[in-house]
C-alpha positions as YAML, in Angstrom:
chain: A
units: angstrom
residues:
- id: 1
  name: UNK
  ca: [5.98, 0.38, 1.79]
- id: 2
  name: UNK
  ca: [4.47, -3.13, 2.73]
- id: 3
  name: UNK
  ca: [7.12, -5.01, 4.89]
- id: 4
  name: UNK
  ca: [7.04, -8.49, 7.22]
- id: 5
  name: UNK
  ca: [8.17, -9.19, 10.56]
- id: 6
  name: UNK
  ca: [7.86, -12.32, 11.77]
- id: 7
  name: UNK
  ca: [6.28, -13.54, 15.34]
- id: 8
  name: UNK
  ca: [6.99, -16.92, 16.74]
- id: 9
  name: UNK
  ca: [4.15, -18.12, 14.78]
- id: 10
  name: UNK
  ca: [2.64, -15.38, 12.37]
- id: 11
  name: UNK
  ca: [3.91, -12.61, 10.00]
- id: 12
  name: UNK
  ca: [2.70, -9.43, 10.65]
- id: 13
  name: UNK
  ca: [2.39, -7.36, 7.23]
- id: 14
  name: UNK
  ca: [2.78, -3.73, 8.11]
- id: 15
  name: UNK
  ca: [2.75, 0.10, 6.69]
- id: 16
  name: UNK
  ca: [5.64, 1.62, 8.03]
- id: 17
  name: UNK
  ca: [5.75, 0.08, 12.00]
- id: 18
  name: UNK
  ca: [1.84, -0.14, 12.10]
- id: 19
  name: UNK
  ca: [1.00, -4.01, 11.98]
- id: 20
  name: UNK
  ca: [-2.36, -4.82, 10.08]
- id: 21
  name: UNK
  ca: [-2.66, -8.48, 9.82]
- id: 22
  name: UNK
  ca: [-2.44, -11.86, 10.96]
- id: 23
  name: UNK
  ca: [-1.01, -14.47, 8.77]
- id: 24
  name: UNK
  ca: [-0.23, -18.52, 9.88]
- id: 25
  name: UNK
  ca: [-1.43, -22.27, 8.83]
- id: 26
  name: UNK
  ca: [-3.40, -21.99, 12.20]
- id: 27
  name: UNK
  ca: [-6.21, -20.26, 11.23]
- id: 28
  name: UNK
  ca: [-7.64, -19.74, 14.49]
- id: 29
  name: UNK
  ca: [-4.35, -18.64, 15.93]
- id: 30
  name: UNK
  ca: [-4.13, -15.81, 13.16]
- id: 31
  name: UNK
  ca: [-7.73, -14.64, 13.69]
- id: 32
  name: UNK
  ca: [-7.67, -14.41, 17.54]
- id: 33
  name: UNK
  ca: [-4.40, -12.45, 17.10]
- id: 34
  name: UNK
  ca: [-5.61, -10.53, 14.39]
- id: 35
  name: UNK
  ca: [-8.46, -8.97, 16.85]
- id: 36
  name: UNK
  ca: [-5.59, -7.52, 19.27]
- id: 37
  name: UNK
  ca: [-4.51, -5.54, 16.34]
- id: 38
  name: UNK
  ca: [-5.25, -1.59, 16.37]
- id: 39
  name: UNK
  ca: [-7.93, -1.38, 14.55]
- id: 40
  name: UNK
  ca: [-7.08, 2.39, 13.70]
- id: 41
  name: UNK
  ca: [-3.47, 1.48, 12.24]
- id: 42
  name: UNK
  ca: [-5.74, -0.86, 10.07]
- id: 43
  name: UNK
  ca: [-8.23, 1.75, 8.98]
- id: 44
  name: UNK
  ca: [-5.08, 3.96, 8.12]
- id: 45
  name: UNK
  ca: [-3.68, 1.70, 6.10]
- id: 46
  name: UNK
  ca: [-7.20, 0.58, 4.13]
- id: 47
  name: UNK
  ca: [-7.27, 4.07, 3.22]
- id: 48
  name: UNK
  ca: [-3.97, 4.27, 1.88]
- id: 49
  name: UNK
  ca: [-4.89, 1.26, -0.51]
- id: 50
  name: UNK
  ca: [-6.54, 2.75, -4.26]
- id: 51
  name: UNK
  ca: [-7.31, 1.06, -7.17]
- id: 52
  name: UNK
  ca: [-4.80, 2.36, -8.88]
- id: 53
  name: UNK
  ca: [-2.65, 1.34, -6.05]
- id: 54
  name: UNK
  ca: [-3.83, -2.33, -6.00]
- id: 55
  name: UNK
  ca: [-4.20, -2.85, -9.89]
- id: 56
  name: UNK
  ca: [-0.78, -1.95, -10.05]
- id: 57
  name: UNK
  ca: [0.49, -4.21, -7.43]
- id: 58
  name: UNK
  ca: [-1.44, -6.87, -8.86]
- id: 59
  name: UNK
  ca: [0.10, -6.11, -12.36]
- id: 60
  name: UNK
  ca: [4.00, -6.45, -10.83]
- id: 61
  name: UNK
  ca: [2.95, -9.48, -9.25]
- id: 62
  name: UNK
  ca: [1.51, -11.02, -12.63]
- id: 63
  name: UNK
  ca: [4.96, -9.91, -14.53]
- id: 64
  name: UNK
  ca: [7.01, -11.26, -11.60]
- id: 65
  name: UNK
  ca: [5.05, -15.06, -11.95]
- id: 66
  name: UNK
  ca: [5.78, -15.00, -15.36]
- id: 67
  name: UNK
  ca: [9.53, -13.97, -15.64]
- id: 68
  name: UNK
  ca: [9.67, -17.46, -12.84]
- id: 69
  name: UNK
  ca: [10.98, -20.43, -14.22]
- id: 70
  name: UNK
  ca: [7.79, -22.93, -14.76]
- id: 71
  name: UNK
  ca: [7.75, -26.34, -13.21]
- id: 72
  name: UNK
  ca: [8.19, -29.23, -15.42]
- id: 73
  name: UNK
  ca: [5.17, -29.97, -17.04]
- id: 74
  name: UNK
  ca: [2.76, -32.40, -15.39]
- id: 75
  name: UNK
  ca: [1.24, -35.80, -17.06]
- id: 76
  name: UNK
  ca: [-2.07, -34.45, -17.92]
- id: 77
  name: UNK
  ca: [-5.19, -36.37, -17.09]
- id: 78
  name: UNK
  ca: [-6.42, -38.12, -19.88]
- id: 79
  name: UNK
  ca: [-10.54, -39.51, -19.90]
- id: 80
  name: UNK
  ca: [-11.66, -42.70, -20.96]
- id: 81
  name: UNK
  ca: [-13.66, -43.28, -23.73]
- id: 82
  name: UNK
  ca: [-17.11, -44.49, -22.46]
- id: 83
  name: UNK
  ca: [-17.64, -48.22, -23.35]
...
């Protein structure tokens, strides 16, 4: 099971207790503390991950998006006929 903990400035997605990533608007803040994570728990957790494993996440996701109520539909942008 994939859970998040939050840091003062990232979430750490982890397996378990095993943090394996780095995620904030601060790009260079998530990659520099992204390379103090252990890079076994990562490896672990990569090999946990299958096809079958991430099709099927991907799949839930795609049902949960579309059982979400849609935005209100935007003007749409309309060219100009060339004169």
């Amino acid at each position: 099971m994939i859970c998040a903990s939050r840091t003062p400035h990232s979430t750490a997605w982890s397996a378990s207790s095993a943090p394996v990533a780095r995620l904030d608007e601060d790009l260079r803040r998530a990659c520099l503390e992204a390379l103090e994570l252990d890079r076994g728990d990562c490896r672990d957790f990569a090999l946990r991950m299958t096809w079958e494993q991430s099709a099927a996440m991907f799949l839930e996701h795609v049902t949960t998006a579309q059982k979400a109520p849609r935005p209100p539909r935007l003007a749409r942008w309309t060219r100009k006929a060339a004169v």
